[in-house]
VEXDREN-2710 file (C-alpha; in Angstrom, 1 decimal):
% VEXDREN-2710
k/r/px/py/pz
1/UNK/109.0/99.9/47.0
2/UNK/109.0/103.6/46.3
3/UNK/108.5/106.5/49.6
4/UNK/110.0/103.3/51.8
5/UNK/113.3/103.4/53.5
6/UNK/116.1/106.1/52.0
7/UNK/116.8/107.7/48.9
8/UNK/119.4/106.0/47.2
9/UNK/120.3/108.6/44.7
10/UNK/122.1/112.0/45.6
11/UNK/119.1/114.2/44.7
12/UNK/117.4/115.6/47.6
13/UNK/114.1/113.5/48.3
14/UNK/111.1/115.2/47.5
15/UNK/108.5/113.1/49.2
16/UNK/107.6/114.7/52.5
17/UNK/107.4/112.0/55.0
18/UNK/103.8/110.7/55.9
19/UNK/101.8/112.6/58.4
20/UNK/101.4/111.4/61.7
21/UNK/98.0/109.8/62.6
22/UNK/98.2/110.7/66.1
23/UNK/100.6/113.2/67.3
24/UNK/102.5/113.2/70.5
25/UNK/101.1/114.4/73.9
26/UNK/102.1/118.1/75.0
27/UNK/104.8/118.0/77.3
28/UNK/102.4/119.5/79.8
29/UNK/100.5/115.9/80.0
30/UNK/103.6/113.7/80.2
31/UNK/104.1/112.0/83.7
32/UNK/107.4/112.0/85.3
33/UNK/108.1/108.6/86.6
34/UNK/110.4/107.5/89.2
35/UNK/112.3/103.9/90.1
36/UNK/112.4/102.7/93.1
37/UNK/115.7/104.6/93.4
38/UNK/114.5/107.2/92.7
39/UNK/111.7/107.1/94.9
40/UNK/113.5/106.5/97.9
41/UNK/115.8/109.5/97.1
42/UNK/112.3/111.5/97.2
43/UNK/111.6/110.1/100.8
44/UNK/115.1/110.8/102.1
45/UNK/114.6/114.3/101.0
46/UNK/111.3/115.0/102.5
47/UNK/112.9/113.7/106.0
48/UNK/116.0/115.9/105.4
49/UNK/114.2/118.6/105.2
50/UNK/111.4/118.1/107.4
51/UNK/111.8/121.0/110.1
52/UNK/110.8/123.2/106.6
53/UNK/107.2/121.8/106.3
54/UNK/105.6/124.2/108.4
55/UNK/102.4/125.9/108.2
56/UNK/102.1/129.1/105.9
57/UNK/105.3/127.9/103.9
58/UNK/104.5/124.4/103.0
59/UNK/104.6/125.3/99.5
60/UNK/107.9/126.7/99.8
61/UNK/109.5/123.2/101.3
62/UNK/107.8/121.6/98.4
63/UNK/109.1/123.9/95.5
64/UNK/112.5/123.1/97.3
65/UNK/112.0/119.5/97.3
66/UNK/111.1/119.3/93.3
67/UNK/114.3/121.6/92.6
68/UNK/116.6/119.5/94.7
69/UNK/115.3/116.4/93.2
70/UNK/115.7/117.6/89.7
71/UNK/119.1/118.6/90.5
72/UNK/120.0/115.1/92.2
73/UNK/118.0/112.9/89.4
74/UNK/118.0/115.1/86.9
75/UNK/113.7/114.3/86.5
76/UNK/111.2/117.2/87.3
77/UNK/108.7/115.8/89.3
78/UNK/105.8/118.3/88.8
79/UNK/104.1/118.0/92.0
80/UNK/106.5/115.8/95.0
81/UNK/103.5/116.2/97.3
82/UNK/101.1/113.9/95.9
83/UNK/103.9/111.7/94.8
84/UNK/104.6/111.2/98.5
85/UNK/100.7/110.9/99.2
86/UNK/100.8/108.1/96.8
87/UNK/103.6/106.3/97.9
88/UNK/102.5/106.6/101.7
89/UNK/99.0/105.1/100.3
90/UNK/101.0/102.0/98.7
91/UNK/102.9/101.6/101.7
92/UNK/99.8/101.3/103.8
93/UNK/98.1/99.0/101.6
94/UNK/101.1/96.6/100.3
95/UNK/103.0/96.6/103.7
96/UNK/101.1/97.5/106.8
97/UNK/99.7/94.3/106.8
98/UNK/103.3/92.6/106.5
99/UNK/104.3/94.4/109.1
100/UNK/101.2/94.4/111.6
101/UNK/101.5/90.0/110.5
102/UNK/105.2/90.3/111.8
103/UNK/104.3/91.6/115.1
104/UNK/101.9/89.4/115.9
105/UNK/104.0/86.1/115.3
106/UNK/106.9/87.7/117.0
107/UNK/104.8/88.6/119.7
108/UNK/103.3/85.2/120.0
109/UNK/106.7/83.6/120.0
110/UNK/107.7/86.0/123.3
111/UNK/105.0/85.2/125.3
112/UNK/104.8/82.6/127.7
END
C-alpha cells in the first residue's frame, strides 16, 4: 500500500512521514538507570571517598561522585545522593531481615 515502507523509485519521496502522536520525553525527565554493576560501582565510590563527605562541602563530594561515575560507566546519574538513599532503603527492607534471621540461627546453634 502507498506512504508504507520505502520508495521504490529514484525520485525523492514526497510524503512527509506521519506525525507523531506522542512525542518523546525531554531529556530533562529521562531517568538514568543503573545494573546491579553498576550500582555497586556507586557504593564502592561513596566509600572511597568517604573522608570527603564532610559538613559545608557535602555537595562538593557529591558533584565528584556523579563525574567519576560518568567517567567510569559512562551514565550521568543526576543526583547519586538519593540514589544511595534509595539503595540503603532496599537494603534495609529486602535484607536486614535475612541478615538479623542469620544471626539468630547461628546464635542458637552456639549456645549451649
Amino acid at each position: 500500500s502507498r506512504g508504507r515502507g520505502r520508495a521504490t523509485s529514484s525520485l525523492p519521496q514526497t510524503q512527509s512521514p506521519a506525525p507523531q502522536t506522542q512525542s518523546p520525553a525531554p531529556a530533562d525527565n529521562l531517568r538514568t538507570r543503573l545494573n546491579d554493576e553498576e550500582k555497586l560501582h556507586l557504593v564502592r565510590l561513596c566509600i572511597e571517598y568517604q573522608v570527603e563527605h564532610v559538613k559545608g562541602k557535602k555537595g562538593a563530594f557529591w558533584q565528584k561522585i556523579r563525574m567519576l561515575l560518568k567517567e567510569q560507566i559512562g551514565k550521568d546519574l543526576r543526583d547519586p545522593h538519593s540514589t544511595m538513599r534509595i539503595l540503603l532503603q532496599q537494603f534495609e527492607v529486602q535484607r536486614l531481615p535475612q541478615m538479623r534471621q542469620l544471626k539468630w540461627s547461628c546464635s542458637a546453634r552456639l549456645s549451649p
